[in-house]
Backbone as CSV, one residue per row, in Angstrom:
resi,resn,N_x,N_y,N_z,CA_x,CA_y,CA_z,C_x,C_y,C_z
1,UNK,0.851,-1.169,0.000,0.000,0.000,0.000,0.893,1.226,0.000
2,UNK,0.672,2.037,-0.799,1.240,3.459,-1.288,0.810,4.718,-1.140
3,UNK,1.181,5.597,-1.046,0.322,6.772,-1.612,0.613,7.273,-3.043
4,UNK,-0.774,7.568,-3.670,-0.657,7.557,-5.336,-0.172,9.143,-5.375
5,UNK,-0.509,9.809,-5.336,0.062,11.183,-6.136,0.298,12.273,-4.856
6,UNK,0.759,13.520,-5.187,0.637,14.539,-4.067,2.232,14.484,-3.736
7,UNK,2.090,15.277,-2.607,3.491,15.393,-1.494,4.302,14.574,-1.587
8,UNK,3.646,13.336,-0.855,4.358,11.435,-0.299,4.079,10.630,-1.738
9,UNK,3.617,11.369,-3.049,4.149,9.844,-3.458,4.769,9.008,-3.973
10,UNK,4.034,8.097,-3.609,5.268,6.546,-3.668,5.617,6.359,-2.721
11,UNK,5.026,6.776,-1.252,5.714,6.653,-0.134,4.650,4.935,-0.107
12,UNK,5.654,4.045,0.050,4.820,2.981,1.138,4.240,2.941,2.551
13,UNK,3.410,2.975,3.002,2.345,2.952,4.417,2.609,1.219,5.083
14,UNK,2.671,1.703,6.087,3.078,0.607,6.617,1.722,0.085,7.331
15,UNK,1.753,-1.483,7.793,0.629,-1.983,7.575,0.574,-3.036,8.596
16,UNK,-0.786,-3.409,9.165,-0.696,-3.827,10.548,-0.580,-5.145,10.379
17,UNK,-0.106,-6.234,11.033,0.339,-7.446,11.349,-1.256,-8.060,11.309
18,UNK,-1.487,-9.429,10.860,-3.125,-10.078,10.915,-4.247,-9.116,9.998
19,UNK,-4.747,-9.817,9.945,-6.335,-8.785,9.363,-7.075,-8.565,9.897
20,UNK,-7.075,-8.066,10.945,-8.072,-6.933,11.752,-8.530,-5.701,11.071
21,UNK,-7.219,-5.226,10.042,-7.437,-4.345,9.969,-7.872,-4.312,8.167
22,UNK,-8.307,-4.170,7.573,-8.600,-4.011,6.035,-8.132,-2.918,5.323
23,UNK,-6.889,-2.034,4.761,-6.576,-0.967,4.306,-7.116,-1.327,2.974
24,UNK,-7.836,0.361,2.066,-8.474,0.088,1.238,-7.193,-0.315,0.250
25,UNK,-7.853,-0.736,-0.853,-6.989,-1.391,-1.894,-6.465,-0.191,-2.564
26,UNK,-5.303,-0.216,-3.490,-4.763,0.762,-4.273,-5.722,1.443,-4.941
27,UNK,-6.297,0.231,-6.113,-7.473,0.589,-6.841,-8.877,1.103,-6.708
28,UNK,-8.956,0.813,-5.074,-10.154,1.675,-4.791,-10.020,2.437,-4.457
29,UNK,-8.984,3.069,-4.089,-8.610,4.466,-3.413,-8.331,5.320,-4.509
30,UNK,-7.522,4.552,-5.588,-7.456,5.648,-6.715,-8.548,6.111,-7.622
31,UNK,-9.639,5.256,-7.590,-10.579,5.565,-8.460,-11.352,6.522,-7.674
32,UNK,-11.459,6.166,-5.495,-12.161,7.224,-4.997,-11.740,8.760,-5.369
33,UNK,-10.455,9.005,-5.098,-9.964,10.621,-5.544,-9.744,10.572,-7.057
34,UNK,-9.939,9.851,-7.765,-10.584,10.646,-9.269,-11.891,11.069,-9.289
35,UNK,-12.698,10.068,-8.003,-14.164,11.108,-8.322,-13.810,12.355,-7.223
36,UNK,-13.670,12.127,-6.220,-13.085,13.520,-5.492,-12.251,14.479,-6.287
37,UNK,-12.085,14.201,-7.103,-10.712,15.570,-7.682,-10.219,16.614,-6.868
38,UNK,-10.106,17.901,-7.230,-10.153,18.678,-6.510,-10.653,18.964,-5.512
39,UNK,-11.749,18.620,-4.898,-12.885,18.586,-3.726,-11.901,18.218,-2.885
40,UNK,-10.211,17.475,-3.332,-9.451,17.603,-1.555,-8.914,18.811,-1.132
41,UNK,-8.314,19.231,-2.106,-7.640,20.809,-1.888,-8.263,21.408,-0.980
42,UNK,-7.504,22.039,-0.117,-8.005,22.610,1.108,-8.783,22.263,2.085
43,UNK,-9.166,21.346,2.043,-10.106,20.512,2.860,-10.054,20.244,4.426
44,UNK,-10.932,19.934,5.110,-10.691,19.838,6.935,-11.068,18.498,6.749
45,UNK,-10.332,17.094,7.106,-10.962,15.504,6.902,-10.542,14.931,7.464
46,UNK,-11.848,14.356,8.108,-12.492,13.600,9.283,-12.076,11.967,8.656
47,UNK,-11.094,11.154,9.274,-10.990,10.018,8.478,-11.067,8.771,9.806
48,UNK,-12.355,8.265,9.738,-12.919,7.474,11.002,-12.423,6.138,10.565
49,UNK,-12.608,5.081,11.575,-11.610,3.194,11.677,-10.541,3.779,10.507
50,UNK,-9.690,4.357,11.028,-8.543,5.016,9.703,-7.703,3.996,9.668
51,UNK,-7.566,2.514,10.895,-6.600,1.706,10.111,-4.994,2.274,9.837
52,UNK,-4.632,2.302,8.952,-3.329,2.412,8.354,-3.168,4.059,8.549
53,UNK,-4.351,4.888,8.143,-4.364,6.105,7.807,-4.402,6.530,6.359
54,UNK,-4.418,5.568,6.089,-4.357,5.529,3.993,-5.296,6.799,3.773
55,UNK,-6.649,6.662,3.667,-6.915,7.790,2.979,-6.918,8.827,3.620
56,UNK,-6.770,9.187,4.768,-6.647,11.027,5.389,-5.090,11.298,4.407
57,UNK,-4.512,10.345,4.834,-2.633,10.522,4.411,-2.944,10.844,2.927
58,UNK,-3.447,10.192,2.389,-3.582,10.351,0.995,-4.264,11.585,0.287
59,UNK,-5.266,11.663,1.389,-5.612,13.585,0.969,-4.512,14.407,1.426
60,UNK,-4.373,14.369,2.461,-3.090,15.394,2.984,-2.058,15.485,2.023
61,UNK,-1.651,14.212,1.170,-0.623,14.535,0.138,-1.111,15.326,-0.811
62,UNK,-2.219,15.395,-1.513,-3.062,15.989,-2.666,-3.544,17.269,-2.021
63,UNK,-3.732,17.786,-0.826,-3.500,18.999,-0.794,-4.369,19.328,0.521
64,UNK,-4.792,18.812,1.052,-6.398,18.365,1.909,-5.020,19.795,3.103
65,UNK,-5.815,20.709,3.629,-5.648,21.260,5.001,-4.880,20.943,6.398
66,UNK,-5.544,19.660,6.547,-5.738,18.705,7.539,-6.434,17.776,7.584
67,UNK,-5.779,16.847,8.490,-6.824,15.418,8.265,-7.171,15.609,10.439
68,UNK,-7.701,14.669,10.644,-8.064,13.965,11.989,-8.452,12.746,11.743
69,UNK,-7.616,11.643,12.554,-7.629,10.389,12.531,-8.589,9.929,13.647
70,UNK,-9.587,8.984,13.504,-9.829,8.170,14.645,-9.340,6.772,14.790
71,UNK,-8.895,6.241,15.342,-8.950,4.341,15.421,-7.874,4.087,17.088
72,UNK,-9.056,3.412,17.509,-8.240,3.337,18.814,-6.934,2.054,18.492
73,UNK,-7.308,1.003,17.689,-6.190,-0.230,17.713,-5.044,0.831,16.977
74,UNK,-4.883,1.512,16.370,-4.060,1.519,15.621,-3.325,2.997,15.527
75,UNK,-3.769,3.869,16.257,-3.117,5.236,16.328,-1.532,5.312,16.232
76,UNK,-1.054,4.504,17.108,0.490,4.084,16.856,0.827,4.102,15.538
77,UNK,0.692,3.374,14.648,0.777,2.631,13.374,0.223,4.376,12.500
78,UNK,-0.588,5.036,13.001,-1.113,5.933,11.955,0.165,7.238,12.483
79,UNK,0.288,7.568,13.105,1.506,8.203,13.564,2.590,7.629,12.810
80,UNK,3.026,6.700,12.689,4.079,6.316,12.015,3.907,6.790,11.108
81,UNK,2.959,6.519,10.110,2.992,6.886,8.912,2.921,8.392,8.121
82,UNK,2.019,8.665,8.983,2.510,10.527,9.051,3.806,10.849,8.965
83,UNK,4.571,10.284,10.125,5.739,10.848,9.983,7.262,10.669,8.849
84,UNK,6.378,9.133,8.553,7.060,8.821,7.669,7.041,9.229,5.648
85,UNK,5.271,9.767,5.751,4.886,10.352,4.866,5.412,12.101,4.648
86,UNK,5.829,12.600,6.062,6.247,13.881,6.251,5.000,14.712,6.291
87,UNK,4.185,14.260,6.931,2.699,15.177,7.072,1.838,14.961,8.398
88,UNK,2.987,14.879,9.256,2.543,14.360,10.622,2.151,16.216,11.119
89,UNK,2.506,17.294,10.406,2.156,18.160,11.177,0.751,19.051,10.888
90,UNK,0.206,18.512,9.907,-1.283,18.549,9.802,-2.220,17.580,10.045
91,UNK,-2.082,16.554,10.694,-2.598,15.224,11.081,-2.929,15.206,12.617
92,UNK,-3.938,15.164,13.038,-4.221,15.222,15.034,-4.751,13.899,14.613
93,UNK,-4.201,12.827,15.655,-4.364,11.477,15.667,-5.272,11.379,17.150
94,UNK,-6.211,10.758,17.127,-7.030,10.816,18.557,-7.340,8.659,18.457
95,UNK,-6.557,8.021,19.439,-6.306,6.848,20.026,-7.739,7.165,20.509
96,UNK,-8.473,6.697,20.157,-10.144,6.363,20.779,-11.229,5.614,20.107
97,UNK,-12.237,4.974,20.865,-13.437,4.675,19.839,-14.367,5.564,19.321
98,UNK,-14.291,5.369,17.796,-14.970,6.561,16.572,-16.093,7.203,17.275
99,UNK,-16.797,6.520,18.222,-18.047,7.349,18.785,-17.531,8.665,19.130
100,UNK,-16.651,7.544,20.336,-16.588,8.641,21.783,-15.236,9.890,20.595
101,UNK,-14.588,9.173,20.116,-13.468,10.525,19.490,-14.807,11.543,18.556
102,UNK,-15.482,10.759,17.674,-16.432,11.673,17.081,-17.177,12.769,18.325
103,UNK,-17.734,12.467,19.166,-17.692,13.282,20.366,-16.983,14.319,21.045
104,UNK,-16.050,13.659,21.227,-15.183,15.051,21.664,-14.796,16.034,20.394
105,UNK,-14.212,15.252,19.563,-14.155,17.077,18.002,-15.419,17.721,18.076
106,UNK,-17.187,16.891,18.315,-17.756,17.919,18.044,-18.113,19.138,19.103
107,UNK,-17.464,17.743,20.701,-17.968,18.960,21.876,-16.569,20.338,21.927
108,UNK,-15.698,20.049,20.961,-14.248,20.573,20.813,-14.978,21.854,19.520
109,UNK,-15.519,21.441,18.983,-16.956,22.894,17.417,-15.728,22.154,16.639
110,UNK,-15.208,21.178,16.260,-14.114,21.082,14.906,-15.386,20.911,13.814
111,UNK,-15.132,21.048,12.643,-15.469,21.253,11.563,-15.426,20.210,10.564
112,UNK,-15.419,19.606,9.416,-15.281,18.961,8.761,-16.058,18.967,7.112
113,UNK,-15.182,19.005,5.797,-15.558,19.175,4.979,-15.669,17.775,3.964
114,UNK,-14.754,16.802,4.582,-15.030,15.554,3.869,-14.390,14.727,5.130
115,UNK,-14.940,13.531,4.861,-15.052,12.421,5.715,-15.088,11.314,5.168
116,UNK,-14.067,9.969,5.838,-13.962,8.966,5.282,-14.394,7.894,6.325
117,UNK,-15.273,7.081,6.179,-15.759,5.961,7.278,-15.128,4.642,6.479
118,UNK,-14.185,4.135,7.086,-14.033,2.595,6.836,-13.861,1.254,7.558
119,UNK,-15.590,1.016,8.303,-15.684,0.362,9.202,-15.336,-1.054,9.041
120,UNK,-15.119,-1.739,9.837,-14.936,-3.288,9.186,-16.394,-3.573,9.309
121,UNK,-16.628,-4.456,7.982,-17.769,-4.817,7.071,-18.603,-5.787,8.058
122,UNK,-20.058,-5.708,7.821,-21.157,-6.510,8.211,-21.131,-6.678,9.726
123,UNK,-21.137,-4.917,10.706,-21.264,-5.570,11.672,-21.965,-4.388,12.130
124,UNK,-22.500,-3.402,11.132,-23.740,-2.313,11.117,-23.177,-0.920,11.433
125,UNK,-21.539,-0.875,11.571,-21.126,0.198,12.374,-21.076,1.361,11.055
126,UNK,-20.944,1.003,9.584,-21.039,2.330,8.560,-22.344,2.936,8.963
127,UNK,-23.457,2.213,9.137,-25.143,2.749,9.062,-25.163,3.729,10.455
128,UNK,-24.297,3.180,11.497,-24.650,3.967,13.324,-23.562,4.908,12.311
129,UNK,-23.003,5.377,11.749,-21.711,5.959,11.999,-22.136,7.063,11.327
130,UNK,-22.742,6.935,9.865,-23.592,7.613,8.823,-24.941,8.343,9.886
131,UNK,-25.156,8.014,10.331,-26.591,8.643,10.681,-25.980,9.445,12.035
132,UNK,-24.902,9.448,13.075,-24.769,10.115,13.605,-24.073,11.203,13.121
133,UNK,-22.830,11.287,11.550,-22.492,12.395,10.965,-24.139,12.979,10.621
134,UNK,-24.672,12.056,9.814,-25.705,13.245,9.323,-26.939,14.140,10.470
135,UNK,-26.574,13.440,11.731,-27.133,14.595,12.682,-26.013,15.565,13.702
136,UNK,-25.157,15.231,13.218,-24.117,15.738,14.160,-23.717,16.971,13.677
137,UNK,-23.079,17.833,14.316,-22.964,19.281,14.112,-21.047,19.158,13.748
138,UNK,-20.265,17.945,13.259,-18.929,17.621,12.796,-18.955,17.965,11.417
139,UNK,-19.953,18.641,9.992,-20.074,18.482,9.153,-20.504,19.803,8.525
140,UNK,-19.710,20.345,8.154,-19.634,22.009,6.781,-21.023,21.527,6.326
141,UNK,-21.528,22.701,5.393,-22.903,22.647,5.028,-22.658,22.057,3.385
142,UNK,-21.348,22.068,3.164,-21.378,21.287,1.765,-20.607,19.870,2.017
143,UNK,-20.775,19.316,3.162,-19.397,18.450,3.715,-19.880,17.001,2.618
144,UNK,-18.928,16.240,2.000,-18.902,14.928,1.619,-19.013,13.860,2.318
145,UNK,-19.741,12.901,2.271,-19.359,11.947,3.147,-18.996,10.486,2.623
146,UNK,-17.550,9.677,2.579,-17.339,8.390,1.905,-17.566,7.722,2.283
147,UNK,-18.014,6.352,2.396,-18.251,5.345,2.809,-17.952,4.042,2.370
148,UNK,-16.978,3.552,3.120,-16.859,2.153,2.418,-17.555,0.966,2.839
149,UNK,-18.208,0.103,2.714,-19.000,-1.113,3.371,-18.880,-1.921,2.200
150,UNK,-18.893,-3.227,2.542,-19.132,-4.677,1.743,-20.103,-4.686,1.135
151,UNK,-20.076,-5.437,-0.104,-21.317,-5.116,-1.123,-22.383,-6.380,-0.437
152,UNK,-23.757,-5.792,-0.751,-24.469,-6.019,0.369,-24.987,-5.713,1.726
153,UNK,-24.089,-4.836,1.412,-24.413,-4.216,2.805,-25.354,-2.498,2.544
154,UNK,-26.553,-3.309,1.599,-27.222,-1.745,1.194,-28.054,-1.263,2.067
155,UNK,-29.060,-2.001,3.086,-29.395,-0.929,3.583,-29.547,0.409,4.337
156,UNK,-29.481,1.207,3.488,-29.791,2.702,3.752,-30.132,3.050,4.781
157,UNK,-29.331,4.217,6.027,-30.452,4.754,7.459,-31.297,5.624,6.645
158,UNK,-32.019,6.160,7.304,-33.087,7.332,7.279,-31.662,8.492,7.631
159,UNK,-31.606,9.352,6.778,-31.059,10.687,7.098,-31.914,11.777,6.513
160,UNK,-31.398,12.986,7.188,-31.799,13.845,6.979,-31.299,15.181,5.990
161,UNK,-29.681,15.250,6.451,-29.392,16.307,6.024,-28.091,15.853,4.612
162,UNK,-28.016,14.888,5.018,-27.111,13.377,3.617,-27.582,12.809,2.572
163,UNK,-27.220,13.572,1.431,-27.965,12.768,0.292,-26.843,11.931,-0.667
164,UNK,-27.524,10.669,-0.824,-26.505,9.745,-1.239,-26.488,10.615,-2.882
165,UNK,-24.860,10.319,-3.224,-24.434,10.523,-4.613,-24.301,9.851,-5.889
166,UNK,-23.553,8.769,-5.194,-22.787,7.762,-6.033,-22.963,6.781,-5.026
167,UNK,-23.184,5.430,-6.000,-22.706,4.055,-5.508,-21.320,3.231,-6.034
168,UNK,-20.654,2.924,-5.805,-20.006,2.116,-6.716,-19.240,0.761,-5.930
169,UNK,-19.324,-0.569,-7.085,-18.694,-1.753,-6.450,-17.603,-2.081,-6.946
170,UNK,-16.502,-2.446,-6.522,-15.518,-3.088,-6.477,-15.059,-4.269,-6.294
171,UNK,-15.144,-5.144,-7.407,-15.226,-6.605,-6.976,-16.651,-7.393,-6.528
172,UNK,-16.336,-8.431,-5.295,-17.687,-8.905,-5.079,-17.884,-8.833,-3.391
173,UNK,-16.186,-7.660,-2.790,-16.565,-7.684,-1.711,-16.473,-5.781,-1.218
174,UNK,-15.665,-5.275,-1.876,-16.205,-3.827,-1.431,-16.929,-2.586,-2.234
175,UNK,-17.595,-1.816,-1.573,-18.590,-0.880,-2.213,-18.411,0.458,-1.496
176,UNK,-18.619,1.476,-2.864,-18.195,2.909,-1.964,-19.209,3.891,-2.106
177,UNK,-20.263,4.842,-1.326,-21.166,5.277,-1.005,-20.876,6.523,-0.947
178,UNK,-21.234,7.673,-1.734,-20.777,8.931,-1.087,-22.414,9.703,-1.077
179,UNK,-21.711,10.777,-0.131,-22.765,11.169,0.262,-22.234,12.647,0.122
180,UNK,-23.218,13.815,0.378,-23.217,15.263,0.360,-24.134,15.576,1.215
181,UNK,-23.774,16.556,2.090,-24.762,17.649,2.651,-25.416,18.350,2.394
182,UNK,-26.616,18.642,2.092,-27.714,19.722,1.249,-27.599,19.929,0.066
183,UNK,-26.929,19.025,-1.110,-27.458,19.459,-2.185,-27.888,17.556,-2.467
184,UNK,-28.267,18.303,-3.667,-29.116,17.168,-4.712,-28.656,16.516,-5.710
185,UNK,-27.411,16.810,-5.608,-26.081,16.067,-7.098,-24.700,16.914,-6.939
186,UNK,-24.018,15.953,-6.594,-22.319,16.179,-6.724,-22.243,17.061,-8.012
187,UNK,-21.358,18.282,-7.798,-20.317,18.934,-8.788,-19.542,18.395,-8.722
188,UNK,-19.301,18.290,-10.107,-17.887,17.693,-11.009,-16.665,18.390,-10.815
């Protein structure tokens, strides 16, 4: 696992021992920021079960502001890679569970213009995770929201202020969901 373009790349990300952890694949990550394009530039991103740190790291190289990491197993491991990517000084790494860290940034007013959820698959935590961004006050009024979950894993929460964009599958085991805040169709 790499980072494709920006600052770090070609930097290799280093990667956790067993499969607990699932870092997205090359190919799905590169096809996600071709539909993101520009939409990282400047950006404030919220990158929840971050795992490795692959995609906050990977915006931060392409131009993203800042990232904020959540994942309590693995904060160690996402620190590394910051530093080893050379972008550890726009990166706040918070060692916690996505709830309770989603909690404190919002009782903290942080902000967020795109967001990456990559829960491990089929165990309902994208759907709790999705429906508390889309009521939570962590999210700009144009904020993105990504989502990765296992294909099959369609049903939809009830939101309110999140309108799905795009679907897309990858293979026969992952699928990527984006979402937007108050409008009605992604700009290109």
């Amino acid at each position: 696992m790499r980072i494709i373009t920006g600052s770090a790349r070609g930097v290799r990300l280093k990667t956790p021992k067993g499969m607990d952890t699932r870092p997205t694949a090359d190919r799905v990550k590169e096809s996600l920021f071709n539909i993101l394009g520009s939409r990282v530039v400047d950006r404030r991103v919220l990158d929840l079960f971050s795992g490795t740190g692959n995609l906050g790291l990977e915006a931060l190289s392409r131009g993203a502001s800042s990232a904020a990491f959540i994942d309590r197993a693995t904060a160690e491991l996402i620190r590394e890679n910051a530093e080893h990517t050379h972008l550890l000084d726009r990166a706040h790494i918070l060692r916690s569970d996505v709830f309770a860290g989603m909690s404190r940034l919002a009782a903290a007013g942080e902000k967020f213009d795109l967001v990456f959820c990559d829960p491990p698959y089929n165990k309902g935590l994208w759907e709790r995770t999705l429906q508390l961004l889309d009521a939570s006050e962590l999210l700009t009024g144009q904020a993105i929201v990504v989502v990765e979950h296992g294909v099959g894993e369609d049903e939809m929460p009830p939101l309110t202020s999140l309108v799905l964009q795009r679907q897309q599958a990858y293979g026969r085991t992952t699928q990527l969901s984006i979402f937007q805040k108050g409008f009605e169709e992604v700009q290109a």
